[in-house]
C-alpha positions in Angstrom: 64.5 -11.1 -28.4 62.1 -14.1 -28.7 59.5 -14.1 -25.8 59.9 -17.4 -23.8 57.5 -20.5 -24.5 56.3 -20.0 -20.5 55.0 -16.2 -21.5 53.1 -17.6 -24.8 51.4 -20.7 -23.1 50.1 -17.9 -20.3 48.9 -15.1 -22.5 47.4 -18.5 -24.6 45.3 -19.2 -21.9 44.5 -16.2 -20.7 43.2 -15.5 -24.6 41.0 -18.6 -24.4 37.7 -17.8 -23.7 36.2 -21.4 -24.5 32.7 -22.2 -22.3 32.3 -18.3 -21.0 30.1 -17.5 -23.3 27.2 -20.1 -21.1 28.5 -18.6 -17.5 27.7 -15.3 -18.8 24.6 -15.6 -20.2 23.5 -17.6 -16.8 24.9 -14.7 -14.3 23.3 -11.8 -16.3 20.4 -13.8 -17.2 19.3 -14.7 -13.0 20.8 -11.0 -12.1 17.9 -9.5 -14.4 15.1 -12.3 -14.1 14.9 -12.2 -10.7 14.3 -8.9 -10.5 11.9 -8.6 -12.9 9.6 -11.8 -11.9 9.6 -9.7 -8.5 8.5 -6.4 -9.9 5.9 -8.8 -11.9 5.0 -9.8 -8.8 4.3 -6.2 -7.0 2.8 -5.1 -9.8 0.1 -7.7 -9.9 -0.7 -7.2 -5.9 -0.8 -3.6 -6.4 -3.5 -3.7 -9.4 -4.9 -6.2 -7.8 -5.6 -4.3 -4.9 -6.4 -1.0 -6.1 -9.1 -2.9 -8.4 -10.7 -3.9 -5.2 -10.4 -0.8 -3.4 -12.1 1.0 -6.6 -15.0 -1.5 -7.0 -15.3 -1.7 -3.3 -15.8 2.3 -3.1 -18.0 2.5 -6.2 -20.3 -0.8 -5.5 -21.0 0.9 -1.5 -22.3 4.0 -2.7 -23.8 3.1 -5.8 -26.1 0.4 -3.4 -26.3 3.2 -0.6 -27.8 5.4 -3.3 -30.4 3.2 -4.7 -31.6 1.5 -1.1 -34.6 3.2 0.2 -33.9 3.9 3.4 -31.0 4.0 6.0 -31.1 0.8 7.2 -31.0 -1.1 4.0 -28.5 1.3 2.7 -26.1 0.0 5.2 -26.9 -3.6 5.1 -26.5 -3.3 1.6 -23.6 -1.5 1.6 -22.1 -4.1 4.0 -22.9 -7.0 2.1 -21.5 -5.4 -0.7 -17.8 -4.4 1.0 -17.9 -8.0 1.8 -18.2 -9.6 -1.3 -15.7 -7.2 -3.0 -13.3 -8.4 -0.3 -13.5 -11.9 -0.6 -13.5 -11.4 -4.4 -10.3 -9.3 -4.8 -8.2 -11.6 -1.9 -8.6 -8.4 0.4 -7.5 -8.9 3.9 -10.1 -7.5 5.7 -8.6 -6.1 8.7 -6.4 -3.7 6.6 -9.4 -2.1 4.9 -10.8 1.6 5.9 -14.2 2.5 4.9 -15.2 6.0 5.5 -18.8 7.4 4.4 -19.2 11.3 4.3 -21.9 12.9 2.7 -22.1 16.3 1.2 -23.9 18.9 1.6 -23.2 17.9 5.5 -26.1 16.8 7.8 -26.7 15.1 10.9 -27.5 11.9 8.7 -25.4 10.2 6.5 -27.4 9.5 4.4 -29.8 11.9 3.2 -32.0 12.6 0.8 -30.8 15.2 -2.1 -27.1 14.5 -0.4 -24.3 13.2 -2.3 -23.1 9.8 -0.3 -18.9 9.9 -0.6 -17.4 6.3 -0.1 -13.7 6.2 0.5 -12.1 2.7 0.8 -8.2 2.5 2.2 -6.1 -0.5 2.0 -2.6 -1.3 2.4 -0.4 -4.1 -0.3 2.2 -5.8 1.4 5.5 -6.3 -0.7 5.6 -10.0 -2.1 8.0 -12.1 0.1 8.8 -9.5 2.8 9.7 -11.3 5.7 7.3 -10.4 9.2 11.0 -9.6 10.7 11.1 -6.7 12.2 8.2 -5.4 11.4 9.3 -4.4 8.0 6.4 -6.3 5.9 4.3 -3.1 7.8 6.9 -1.0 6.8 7.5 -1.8 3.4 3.5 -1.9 2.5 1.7 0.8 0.2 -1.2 2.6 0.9 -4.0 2.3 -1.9 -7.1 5.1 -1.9 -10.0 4.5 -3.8 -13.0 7.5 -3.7 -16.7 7.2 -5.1 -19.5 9.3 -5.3 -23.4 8.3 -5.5 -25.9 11.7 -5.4 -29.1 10.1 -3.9 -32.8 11.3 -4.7 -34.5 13.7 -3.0 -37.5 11.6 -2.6 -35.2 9.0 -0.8 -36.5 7.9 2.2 -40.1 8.2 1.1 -40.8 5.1 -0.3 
């Protein structure tokens, strides 16, 4: 039995796959560029922001260790924590700066004490919406830690 002309001009056409080729390479190439520009993207706030939490941590008590007294110490330190967050795009409400010193004393700091600076920050997600409350939500926390041992004769000069 000969197959009708009607069934050869359909399977024809559905055989043809003239110009797909281009749709094809134009779906799968947005489905897997978008994603990747935005992990891009995140990955460049994140590093970005754990750079500045790091040199924020180490600059603080490397200046806290080398002032020569309390007072300077923290309004070097200060002046320091500022400049690292204007220089890394920091947003300056969302950074944490604790100072603990070790052996504990009464003082922070102290001389023959180890100064420990501990910077915390959060990275908002790239284009999350303030809906909600999700850009909170959807933030990551980055921790940065720094140690400084300060002289025994600090203090005495």
């Amino acid at each position: 039995m000969r197959p009708s002309s009607r069934s050869e001009r359909s399977r024809s056409l559905l055989d043809d796959e003239t110009g797909s080729a281009a749709l094809e390479f134009i779906v799968a190439g947005v489905l897997l560029l978008v994603p990747l520009v935005y992990l891009v993207l995140l990955l460049g706030a994140v590093q970005e922001q754990t750079l500045g939490a790091e040199a924020a941590a180490r600059h603080t008590a490397r200046v806290i260790g080398q002032a020569p007294d309390a007072r300077t110490a923290a309004e070097r330190g200060d002046a320091v924590l500022a400049g690292v967050i204007r220089e890394y795009n920091m947003d300056a409400d969302a950074v944490d700066v604790a100072i603990t010193c070790r052996p504990r004393a009464d003082e922070c700091p102290t001389a023959g004490a180890t100064v420990i600076v501990t910077v915390r920050t959060e990275v908002a997600l790239p284009l999350m919406p303030p809906i909600f409350g999700l850009d909170e939500l959807a933030a990551i926390p980055v921790e940065a830690q720094a140690a400084q041992k300060i002289s025994r004769l600090w203090g005495d000069r």
